[in-house]
Steps between C-alpha positions, in 0.01 A plus 500: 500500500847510621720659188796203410852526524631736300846640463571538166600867391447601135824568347584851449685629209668775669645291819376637837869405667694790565850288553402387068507897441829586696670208322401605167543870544855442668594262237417718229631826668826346504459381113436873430825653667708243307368589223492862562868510563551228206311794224706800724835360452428422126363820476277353200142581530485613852205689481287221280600202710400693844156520342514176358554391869307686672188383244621145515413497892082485473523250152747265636290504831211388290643230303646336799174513707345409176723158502450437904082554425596189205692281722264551754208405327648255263648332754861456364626438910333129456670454220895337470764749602674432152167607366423829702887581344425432150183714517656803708727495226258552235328745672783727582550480113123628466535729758773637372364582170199647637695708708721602238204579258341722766798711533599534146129666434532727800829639492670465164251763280645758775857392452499318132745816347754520736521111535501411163652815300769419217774680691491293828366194304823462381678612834306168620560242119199566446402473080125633501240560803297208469895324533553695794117428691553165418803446678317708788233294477666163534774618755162637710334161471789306599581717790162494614467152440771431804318726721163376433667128525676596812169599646324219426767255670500675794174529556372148411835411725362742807134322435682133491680586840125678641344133402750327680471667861097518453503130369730453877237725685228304330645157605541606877170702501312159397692295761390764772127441368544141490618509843238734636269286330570199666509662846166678427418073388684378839337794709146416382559121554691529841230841659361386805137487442561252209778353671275413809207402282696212314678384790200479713287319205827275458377406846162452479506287188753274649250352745222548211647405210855423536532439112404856420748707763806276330339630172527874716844453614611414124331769349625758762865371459465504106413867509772604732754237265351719189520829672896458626564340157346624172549887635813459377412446107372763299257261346312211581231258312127575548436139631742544781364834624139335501621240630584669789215745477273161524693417851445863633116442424487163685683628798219831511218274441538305767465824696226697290288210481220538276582899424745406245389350194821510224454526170781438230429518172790438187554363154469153391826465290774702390696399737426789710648376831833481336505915438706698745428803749696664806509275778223566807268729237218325487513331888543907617158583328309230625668583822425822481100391375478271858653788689329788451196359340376153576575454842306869609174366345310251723277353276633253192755687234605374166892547407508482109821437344459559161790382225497557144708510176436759275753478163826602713395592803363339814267650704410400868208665719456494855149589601423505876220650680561798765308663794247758374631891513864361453712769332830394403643157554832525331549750800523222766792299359837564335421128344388694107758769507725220536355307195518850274855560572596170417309478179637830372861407585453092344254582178563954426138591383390153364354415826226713755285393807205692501204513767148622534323516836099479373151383665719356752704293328862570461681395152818468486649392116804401446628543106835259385725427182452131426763358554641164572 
């Protein structure tokens, strides 16, 4: 079996970007000579605020990476921009506490005399100690507070703007695919060998049955129409694709004769015909099924075309038979690839095609959100 699709990579709480890491090192280095110049000029506490800083770098680091891992996970870039605000807000004021906490039990044992003695107590208004780390305390939450909450604006801003241009890639990445799909469409319709089949049993039946080659020159015209057309939506209703798919199958079975017996099989109900999928997926896998599998094999082939609805999910199966010793099918066409790289870019990792080449039959299933 042919592994699906997928793309998605776990996310990391230490980010594997090394342009995240300059940014936040740079940013911080430069927070650390202002306020190593700040404490020099003051001259108050030189030597306990360079180890406060120098501490803070590995526990702020955390609690930031700690917040992207949250947002991440939680979500919060779906939500309202006014919302992601309110709650970077709150968690800069968490943050900022923890941070706070985690460098009060650290460093202040080592430095709680000379911070809080009664002679330079009063040199800073201080009545008492617990007065003094108090004020320390607060001032340290507040200021960290404004980093923490400068952080967090940036980055969900940098992540906004990151959405944006992928959103833009994603948009002209599925037009590409739509477009390669319909020339892949166009290319299988318009190949010579098919090309001179119809044509030449447009001819015949006009003598024979002149009824049934107007029937072939509609259906022929109807899948070019839907080929130039609907490759331009993203989307398109299950009854028109098999509606089309039906026309491909009466054009080939005037050709294949008896070797083709199709089979389609779907729900009564549920209005299942009304439910959407990417234009020219299902008529490029039972293209693909008559290419490289029906029309090799001389003797009479069943196509199944199997629909169902399953909760909220639809699920269509292409089963064709193919030559004995056959490897690899998906290695003769660009027609699948095609269908994968528009289903990751339309539904993420909500939708997969998946095949299995066994006992000579080749499956090819096809796995959809329902939706109308």
């Amino acid at each position: 079996m042919i592994n699906k699709m997928n793309n998605k990579i776990a996310l990391q709480f230490f980010p594997q970007e090394k342009l995240f890491w300059l940014y936040h090192f740079a940013a911080y280095g430069l927070f650390t000579l202002f306020q190593s110049v700040n404490f020099y000029l003051r001259e108050m506490f030189f030597g306990y605020n360079m180890l406060a800083t120098a501490i803070m770098v590995p526990i702020f680091t955390f609690t930031v990476l700690l917040f992207r891992w949250v947002y991440k996970t939680r979500r919060w870039h779906e939500l309202a921009m006014g919302k992601q605000m309110g709650l970077v807000l709150l968690s800069a004021f968490i943050m900022s506490i923890i941070v706070v906490l985690l460098l009060s039990i650290t460093t202040l044992p080592f430095y709680w005399h000379d911070l809080f003695n009664e002679k330079i107590g009063k040199m800073a208004g201080f009545s008492s100690p617990m007065q003094g780390f108090l004020q320390f305390f607060v001032s340290n939450v507040i200021a960290q507070a404004f980093i923490c909450g400068l952080w967090g604006y940036m980055y969900i801003g940098v992540s906004y703007s990151r959405r944006a241009r992928q959103a833009e890639l994603d948009v002209l990445r599925l037009e590409n695919s739509l477009k390669e799909a319909q020339l892949i469409s166009l290319s299988n319709q318009l190949n010579p060998h098919f090309l001179f089949n119809s044509l030449n049993n447009i001819r015949f039946l006009i003598h024979e049955n002149p009824d049934q080659a107007d029937d072939m020159v509609t259906a022929f015209s109807e899948i070019l129409r839907y080929s130039l057309t609907q490759g331009k939506q993203e989307k398109v209703k299950l009854a028109q694709e098999l509606e089309i798919v039906q026309r491909y199958i009466e054009i080939v079975s005037v050709q294949l004769e008896h070797r083709l017996d199709f089979q389609l099989t779907k729900p009564n109900g549920h209005g299942v015909d009304e439910y959407v999928l990417p234009p020219m997926t299902l008529q490029l896998l039972v293209e693909n099924a008559i290419k490289h599998g029906v029309d090799n094999i001389r003797q009479a082939s069943t196509l199944n075309v199997d629909i169902s609805l399953v909760e909220n999910q639809i699920f269509i199966q292409v089963v064709n038979p193919v030559l004995p010793h056959t490897n690899n099918i998906e290695s003769t066409g660009t027609g699948l690839a095609n269908i994968r790289q528009r289903l990751k870019l339309l539904y993420a990792d909500n939708a997969e095609l998946m095949t299995q080449l066994q006992d000579n039959q080749f499956t090819a299933r096809l796995t959809l959100p329902a939706e109308k």
